[in-house]
C-alpha positions as protocol buffer text, in pm:
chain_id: "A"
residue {
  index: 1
  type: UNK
  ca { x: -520 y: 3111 z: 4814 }
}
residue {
  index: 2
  type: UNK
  ca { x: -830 y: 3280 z: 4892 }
}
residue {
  index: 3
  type: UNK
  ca { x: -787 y: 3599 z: 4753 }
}
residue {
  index: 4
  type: UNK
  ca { x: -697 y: 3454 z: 4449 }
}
residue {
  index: 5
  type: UNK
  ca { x: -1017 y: 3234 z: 4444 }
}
residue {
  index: 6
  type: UNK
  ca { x: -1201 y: 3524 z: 4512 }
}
residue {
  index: 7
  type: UNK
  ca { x: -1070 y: 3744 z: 4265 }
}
residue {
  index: 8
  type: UNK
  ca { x: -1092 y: 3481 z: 3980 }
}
residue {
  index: 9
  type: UNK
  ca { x: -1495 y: 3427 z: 4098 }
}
residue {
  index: 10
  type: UNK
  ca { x: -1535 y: 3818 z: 4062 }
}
residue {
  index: 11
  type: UNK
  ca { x: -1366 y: 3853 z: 3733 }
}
residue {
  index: 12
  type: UNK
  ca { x: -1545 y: 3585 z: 3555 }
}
residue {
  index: 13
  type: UNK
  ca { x: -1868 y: 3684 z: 3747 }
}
residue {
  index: 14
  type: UNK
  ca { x: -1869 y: 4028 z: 3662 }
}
residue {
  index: 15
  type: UNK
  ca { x: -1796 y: 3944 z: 3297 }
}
residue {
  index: 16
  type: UNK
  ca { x: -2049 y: 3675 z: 3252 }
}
residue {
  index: 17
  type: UNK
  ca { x: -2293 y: 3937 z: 3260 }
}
residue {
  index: 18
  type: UNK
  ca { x: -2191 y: 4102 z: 2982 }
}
residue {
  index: 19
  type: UNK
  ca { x: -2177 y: 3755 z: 2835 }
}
residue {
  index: 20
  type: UNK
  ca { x: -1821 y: 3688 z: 2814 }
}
residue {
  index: 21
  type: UNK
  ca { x: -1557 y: 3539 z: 3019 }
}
residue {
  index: 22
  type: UNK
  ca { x: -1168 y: 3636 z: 3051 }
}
residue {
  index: 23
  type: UNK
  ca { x: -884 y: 3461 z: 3223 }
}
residue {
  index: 24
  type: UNK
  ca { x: -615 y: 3680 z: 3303 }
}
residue {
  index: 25
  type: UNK
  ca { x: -756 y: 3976 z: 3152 }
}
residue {
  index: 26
  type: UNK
  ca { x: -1029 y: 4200 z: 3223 }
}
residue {
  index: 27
  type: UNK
  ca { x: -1109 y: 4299 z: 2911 }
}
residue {
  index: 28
  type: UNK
  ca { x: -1194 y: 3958 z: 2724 }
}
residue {
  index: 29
  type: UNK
  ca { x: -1264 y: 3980 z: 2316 }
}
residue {
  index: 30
  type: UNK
  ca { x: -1476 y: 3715 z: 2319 }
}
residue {
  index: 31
  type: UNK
  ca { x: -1691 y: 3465 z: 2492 }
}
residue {
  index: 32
  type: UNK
  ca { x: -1387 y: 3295 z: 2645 }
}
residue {
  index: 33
  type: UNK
  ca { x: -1063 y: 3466 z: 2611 }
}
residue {
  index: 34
  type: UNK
  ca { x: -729 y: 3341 z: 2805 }
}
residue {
  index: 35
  type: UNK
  ca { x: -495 y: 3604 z: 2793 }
}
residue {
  index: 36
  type: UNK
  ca { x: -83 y: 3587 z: 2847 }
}
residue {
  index: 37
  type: UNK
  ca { x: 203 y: 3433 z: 2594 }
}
residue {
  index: 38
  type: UNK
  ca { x: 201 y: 3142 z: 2742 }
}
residue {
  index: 39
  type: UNK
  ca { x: -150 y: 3048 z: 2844 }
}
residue {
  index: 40
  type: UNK
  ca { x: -279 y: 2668 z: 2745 }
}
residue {
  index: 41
  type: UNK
  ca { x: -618 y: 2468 z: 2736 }
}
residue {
  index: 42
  type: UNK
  ca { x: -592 y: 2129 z: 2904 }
}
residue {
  index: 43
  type: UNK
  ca { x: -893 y: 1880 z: 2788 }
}
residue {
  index: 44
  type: UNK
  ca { x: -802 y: 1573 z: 2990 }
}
residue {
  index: 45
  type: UNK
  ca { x: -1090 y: 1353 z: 2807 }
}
residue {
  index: 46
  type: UNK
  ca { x: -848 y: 1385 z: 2535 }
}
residue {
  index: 47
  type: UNK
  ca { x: -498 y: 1289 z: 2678 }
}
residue {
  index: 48
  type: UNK
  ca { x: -333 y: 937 z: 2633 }
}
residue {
  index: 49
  type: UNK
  ca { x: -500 y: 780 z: 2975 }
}
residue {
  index: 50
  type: UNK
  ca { x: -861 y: 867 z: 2873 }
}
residue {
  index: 51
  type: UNK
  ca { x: -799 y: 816 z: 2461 }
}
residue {
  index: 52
  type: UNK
  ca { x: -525 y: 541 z: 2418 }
}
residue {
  index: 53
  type: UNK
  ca { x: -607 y: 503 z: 2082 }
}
residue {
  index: 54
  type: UNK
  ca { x: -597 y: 790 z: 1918 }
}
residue {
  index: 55
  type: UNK
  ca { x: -358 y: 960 z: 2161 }
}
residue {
  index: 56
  type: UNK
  ca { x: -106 y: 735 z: 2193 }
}
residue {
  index: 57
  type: UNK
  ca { x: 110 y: 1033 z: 2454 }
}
residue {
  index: 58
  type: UNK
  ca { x: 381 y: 1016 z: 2175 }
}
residue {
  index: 59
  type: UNK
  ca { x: 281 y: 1179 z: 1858 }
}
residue {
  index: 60
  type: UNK
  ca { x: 41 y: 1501 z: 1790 }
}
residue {
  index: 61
  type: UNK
  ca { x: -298 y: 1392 z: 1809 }
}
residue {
  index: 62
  type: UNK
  ca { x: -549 y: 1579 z: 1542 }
}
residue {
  index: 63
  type: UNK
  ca { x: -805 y: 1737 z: 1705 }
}
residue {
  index: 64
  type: UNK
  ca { x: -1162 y: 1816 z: 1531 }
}
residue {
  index: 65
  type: UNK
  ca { x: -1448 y: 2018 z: 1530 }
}
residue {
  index: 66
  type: UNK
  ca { x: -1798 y: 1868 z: 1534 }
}
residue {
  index: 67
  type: UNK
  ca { x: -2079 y: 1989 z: 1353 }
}
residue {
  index: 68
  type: UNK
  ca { x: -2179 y: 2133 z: 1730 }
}
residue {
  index: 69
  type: UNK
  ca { x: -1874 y: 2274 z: 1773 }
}
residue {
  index: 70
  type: UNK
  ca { x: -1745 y: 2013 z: 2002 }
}
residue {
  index: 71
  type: UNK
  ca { x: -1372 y: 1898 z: 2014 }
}
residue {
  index: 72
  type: UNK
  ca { x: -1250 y: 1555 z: 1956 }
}
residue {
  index: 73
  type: UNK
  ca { x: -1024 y: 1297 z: 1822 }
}
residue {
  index: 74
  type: UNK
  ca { x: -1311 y: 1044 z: 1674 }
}
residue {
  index: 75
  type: UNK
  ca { x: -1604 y: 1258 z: 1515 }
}
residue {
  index: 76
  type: UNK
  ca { x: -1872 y: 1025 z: 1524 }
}
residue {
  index: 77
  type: UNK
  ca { x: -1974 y: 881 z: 1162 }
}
residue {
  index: 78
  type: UNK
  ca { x: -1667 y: 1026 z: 970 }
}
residue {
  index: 79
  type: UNK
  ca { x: -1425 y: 791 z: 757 }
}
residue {
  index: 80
  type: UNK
  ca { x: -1068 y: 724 z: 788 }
}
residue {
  index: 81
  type: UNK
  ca { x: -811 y: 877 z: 548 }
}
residue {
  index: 82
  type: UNK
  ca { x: -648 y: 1161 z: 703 }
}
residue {
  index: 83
  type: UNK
  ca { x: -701 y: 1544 z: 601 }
}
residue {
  index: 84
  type: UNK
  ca { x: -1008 y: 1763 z: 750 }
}
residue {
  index: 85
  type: UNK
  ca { x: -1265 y: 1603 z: 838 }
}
residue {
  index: 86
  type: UNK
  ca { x: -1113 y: 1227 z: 908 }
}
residue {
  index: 87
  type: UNK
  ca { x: -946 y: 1019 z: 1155 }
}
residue {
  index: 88
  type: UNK
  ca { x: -603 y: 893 z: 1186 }
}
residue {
  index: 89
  type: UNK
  ca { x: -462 y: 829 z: 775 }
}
residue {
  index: 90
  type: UNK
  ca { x: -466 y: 503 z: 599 }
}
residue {
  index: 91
  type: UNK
  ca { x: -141 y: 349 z: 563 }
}
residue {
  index: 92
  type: UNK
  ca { x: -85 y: -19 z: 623 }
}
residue {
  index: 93
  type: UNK
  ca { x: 67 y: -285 z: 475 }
}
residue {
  index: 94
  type: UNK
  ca { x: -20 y: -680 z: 334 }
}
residue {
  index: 95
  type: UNK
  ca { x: 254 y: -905 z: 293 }
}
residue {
  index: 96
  type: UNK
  ca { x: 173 y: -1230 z: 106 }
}
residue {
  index: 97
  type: UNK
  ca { x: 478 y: -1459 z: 127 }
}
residue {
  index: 98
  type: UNK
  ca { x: 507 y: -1746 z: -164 }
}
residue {
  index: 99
  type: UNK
  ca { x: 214 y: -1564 z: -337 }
}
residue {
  index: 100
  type: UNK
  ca { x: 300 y: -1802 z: -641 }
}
residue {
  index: 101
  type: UNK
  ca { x: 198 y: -2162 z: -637 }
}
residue {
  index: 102
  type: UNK
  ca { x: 533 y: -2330 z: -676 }
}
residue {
  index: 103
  type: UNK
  ca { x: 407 y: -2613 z: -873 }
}
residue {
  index: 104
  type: UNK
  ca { x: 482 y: -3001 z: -888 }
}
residue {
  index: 105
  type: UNK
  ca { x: 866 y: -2971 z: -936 }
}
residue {
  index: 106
  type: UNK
  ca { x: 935 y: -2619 z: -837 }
}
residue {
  index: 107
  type: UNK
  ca { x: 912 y: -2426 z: -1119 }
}
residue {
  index: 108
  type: UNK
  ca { x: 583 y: -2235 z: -1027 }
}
residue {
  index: 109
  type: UNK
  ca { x: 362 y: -2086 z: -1313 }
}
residue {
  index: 110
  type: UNK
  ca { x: 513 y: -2193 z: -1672 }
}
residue {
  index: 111
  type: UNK
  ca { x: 527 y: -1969 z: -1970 }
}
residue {
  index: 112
  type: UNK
  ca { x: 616 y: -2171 z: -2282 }
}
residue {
  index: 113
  type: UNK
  ca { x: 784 y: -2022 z: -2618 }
}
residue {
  index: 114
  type: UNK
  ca { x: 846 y: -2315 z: -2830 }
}
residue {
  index: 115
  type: UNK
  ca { x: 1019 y: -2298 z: -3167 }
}
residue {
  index: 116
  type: UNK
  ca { x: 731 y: -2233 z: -3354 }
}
residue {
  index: 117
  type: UNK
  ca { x: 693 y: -1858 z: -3199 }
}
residue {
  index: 118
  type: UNK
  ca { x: 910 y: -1608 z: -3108 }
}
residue {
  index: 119
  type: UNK
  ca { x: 765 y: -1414 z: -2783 }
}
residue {
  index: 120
  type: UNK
  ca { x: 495 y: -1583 z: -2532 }
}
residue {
  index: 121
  type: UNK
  ca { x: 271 y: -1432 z: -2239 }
}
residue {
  index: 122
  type: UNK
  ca { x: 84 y: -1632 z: -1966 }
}
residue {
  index: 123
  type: UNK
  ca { x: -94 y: -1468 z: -1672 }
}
residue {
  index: 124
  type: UNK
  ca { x: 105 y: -1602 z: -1329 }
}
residue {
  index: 125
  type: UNK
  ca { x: -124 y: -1522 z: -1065 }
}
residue {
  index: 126
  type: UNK
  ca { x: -407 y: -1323 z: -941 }
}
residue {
  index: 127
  type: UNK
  ca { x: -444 y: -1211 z: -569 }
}
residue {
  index: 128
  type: UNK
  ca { x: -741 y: -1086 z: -396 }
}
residue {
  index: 129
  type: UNK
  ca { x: -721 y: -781 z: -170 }
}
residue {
  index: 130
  type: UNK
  ca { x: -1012 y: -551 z: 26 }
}
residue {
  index: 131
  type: UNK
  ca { x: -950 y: -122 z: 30 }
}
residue {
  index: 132
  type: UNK
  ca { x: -1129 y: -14 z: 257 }
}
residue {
  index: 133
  type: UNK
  ca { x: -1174 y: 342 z: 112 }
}
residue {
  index: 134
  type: UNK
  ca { x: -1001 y: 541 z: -163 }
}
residue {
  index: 135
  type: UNK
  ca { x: -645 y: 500 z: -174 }
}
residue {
  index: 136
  type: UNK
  ca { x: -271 y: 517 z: -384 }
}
residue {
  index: 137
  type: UNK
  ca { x: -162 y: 136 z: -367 }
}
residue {
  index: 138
  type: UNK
  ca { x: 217 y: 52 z: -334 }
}
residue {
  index: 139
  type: UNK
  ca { x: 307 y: -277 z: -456 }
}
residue {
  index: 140
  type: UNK
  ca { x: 660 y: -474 z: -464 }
}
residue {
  index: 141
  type: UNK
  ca { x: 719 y: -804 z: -582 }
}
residue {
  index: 142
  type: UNK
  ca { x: 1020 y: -1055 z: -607 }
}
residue {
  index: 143
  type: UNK
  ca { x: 1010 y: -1417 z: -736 }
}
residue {
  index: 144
  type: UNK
  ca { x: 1241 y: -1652 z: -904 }
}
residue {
  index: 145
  type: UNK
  ca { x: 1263 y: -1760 z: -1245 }
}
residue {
  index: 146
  type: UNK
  ca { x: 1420 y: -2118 z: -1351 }
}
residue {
  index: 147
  type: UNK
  ca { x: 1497 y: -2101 z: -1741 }
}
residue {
  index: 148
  type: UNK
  ca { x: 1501 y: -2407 z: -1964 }
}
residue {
  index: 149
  type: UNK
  ca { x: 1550 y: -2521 z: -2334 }
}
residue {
  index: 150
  type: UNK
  ca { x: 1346 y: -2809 z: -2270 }
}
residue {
  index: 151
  type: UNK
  ca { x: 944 y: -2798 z: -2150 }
}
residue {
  index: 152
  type: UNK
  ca { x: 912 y: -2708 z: -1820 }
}
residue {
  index: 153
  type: UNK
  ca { x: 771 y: -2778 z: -1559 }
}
residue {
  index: 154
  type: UNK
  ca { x: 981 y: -3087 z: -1561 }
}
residue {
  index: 155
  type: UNK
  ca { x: 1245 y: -3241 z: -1239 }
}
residue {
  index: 156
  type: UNK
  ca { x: 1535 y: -3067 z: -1394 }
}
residue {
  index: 157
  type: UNK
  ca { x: 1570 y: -2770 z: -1619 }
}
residue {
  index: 158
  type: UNK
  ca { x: 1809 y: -2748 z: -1934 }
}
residue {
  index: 159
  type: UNK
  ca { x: 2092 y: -2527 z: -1946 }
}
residue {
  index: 160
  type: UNK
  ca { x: 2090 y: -2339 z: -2329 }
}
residue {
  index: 161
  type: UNK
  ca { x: 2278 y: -2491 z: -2596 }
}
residue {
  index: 162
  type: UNK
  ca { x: 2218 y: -2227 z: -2854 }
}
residue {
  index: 163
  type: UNK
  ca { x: 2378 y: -1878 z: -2939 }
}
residue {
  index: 164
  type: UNK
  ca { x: 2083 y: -1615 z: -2894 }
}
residue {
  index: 165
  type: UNK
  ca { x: 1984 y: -1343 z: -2667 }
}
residue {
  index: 166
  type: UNK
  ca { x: 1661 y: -1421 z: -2499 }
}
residue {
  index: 167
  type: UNK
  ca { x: 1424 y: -1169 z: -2248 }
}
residue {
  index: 168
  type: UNK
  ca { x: 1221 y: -1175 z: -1971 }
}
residue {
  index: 169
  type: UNK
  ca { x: 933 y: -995 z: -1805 }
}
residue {
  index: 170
  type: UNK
  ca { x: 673 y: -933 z: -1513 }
}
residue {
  index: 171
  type: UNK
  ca { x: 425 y: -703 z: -1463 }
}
residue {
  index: 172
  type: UNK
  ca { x: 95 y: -666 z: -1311 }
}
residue {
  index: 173
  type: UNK
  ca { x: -277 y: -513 z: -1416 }
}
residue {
  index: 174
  type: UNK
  ca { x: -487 y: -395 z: -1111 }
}
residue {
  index: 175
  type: UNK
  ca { x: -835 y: -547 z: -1201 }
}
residue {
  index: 176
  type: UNK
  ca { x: -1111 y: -298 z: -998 }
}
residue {
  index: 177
  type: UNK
  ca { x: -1404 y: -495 z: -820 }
}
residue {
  index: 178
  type: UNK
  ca { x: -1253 y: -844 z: -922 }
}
residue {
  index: 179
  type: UNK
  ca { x: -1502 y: -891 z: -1221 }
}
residue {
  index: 180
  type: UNK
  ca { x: -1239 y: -939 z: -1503 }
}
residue {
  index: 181
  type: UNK
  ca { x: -967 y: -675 z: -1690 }
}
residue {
  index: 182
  type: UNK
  ca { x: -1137 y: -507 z: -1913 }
}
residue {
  index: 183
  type: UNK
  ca { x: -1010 y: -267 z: -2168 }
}
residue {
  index: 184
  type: UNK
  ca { x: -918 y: 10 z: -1987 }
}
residue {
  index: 185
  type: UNK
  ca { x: -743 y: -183 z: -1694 }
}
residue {
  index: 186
  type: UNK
  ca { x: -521 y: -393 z: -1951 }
}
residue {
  index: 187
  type: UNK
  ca { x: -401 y: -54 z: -2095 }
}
residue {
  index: 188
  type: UNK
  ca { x: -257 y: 21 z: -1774 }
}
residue {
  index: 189
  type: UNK
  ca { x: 72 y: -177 z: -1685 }
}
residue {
  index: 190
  type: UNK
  ca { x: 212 y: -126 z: -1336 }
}
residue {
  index: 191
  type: UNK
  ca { x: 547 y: -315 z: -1176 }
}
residue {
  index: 192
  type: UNK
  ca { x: 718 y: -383 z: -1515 }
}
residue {
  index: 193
  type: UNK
  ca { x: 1063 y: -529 z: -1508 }
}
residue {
  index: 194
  type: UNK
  ca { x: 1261 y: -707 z: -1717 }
}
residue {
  index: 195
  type: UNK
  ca { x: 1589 y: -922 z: -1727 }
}
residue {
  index: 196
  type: UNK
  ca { x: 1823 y: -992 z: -2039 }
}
residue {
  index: 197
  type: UNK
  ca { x: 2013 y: -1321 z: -2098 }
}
residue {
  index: 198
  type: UNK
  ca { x: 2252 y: -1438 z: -2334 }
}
residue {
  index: 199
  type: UNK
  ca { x: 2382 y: -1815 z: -2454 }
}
residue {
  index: 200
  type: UNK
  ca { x: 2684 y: -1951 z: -2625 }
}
residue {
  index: 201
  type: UNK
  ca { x: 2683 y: -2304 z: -2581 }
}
residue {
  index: 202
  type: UNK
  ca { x: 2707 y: -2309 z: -2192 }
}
residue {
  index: 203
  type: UNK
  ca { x: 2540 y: -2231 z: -1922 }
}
residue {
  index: 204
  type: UNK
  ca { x: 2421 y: -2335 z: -1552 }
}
residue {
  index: 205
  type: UNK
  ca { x: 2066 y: -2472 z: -1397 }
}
residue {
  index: 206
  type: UNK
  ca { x: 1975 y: -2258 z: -1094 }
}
residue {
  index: 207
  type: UNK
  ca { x: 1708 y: -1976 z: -1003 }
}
residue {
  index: 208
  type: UNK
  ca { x: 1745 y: -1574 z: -1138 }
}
residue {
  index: 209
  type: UNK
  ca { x: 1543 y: -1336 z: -977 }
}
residue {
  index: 210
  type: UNK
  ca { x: 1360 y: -1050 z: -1123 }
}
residue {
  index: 211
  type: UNK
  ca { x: 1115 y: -782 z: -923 }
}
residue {
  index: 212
  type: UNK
  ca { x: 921 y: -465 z: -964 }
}
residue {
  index: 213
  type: UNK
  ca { x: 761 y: -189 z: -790 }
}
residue {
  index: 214
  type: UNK
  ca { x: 439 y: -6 z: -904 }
}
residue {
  index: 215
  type: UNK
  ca { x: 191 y: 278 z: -757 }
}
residue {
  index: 216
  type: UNK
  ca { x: -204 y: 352 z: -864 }
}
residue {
  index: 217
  type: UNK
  ca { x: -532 y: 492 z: -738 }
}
residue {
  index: 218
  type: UNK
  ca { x: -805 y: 232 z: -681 }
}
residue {
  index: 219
  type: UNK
  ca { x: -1159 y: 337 z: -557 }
}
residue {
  index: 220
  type: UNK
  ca { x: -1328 y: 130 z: -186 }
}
residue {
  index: 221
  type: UNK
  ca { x: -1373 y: -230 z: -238 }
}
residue {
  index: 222
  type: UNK
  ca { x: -1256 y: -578 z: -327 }
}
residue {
  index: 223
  type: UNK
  ca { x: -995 y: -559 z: -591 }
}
residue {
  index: 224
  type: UNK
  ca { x: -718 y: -794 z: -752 }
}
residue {
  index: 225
  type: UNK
  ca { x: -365 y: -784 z: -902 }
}
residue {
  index: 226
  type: UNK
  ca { x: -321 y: -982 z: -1168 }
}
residue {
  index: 227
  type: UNK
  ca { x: 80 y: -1089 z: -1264 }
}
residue {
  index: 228
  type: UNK
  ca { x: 190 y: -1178 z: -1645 }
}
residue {
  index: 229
  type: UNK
  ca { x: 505 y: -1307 z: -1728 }
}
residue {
  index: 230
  type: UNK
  ca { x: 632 y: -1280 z: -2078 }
}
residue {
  index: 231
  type: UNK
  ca { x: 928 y: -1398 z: -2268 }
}
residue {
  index: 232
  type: UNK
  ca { x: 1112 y: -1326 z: -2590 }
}
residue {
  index: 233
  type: UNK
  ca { x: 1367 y: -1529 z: -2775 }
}
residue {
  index: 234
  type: UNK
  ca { x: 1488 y: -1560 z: -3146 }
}
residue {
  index: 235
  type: UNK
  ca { x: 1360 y: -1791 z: -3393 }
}
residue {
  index: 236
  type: UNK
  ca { x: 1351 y: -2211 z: -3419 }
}
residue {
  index: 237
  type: UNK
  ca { x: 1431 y: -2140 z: -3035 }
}
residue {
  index: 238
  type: UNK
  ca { x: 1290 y: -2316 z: -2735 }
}
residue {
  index: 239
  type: UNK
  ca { x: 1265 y: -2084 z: -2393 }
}
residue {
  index: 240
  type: UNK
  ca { x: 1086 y: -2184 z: -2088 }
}
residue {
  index: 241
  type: UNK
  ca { x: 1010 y: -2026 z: -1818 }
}
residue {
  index: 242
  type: UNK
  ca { x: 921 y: -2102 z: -1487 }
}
residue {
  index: 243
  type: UNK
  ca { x: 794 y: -1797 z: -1239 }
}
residue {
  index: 244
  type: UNK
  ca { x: 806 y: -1841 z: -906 }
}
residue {
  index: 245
  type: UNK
  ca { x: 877 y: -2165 z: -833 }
}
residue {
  index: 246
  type: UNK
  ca { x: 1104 y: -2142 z: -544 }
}
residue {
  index: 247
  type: UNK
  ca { x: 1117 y: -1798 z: -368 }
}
residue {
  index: 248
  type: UNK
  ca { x: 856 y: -1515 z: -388 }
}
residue {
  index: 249
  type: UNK
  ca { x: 734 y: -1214 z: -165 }
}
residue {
  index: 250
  type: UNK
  ca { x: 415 y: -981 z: -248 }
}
residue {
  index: 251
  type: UNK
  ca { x: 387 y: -653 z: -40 }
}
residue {
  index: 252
  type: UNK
  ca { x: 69 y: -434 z: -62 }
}
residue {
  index: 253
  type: UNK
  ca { x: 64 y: -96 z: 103 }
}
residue {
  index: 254
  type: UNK
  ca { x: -251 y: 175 z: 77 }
}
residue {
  index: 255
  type: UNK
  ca { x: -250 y: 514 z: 149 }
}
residue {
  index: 256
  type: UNK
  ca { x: -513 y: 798 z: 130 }
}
């Protein structure tokens, strides 16, 4: 063991003064140059015991270059987001059960098409969320819809009478900073789906479901998603709807 000691002190020695260091070679190419196929660098500041948080000891941890040249897993000052120059990347989720108020018999946010119009749209809800930096939001929605000939909300809904085909639909805008859609935000619709239903002098009273997915870019900051529901039905008809009144789910997820 003291040979070897010795013989690593003389090689490293006796290359320092021609300012560069080798390890298991005598000719090093530069400053510090480990040589053999399978030769590693252990940094044990950076292992799972010493960085827990951003070396978890299961998955790859990124390793960076300071503007000094130092290596490490948190460069001091930089953002999240993933890519060079950033920490770990943005992806988390919000999940907002019941995101719709039900309202005072269950049939949640009301859009009414009477007989004197043909098609009706009523914003349902809006819901607040915070990005913390640039990102692509994911959204997915589900609710219920209760469906009436007679104004809702009401105790009971009506089952159709009538022979018509009748339509319905939810969608969301993404309003940017929370101070109102403007004109370019309302000419981008995200989440749209729609269901179809038909009458012929029968039907039952219960809840249909309907749900959508939808993907944008939004900037850093306090945004909201704002949900329409719209309806379409034939003339001298009467088509309530109720959304979300007894079941709904909102999931938010960001990426960078």
């Amino acid at each position: 063991m003291k040979k070897i000691t010795l013989y690593i002190t003389t090689l490293i020695f006796s290359n320092i003064i021609f300012g560069q260091v080798g390890i298991g070679t005598e000719n090093p190419q530069q400053e510090l140059h480990i040589a053999g196929p399978t030769s590693t660098i252990r940094i044990e500041s950076l292992n799972n015991i010493n960085e827990p948080v951003l070396n978890d000891g299961l998955k790859l941890a990124p390793v960076y270059v300071t503007g000094d040249g130092d290596l490490t897993l948190n460069p001091s000052g930089w953002t999240t987001g993933g890519g060079a120059g950033t920490n770990e990347p943005l992806n988390f989720l919000i999940s907002i059960p019941n995101f719709v108020p039900n309202g005072p018999y269950g049939d949640g946010t009301v859009v009414a098409n009477d007989n004197t119009i043909t098609s009706a749209t009523a914003q349902i809800v809006s819901v607040p969320f915070t990005s913390p930096q640039d990102a692509l939001i994911e959204v997915r929605y589900a609710m219920t819809i209760d469906l009436s000939d007679e104004l809702l909300p009401a105790p009971a809904a009506s089952t159709f009478t009538d022979i018509s085909a009748k339509s319905v639909r939810c969608y969301f805008y993404i309003d940017l900073n929370s101070d109102g859609l403007d004109a370019t935000e309302l000419s981008k619709v995200y989440g749209l789906h729609g269901e179809a239903y038909t009458s012929f002098g029968q039907g039952s009273v219960g809840y249909a479901f309907i749900h959508g997915v939808g993907y944008g870019n939004i900037p850093a900051g306090n945004h909201s998603l704002v949900f329409f529901g719209e309806t379409h039905d034939g003339t001298n008809l009467n088509t309530y709807v109720g959304f979300g009144g007894s079941s709904d789910y909102l999931k938010i997820r960001l990426y960078n």
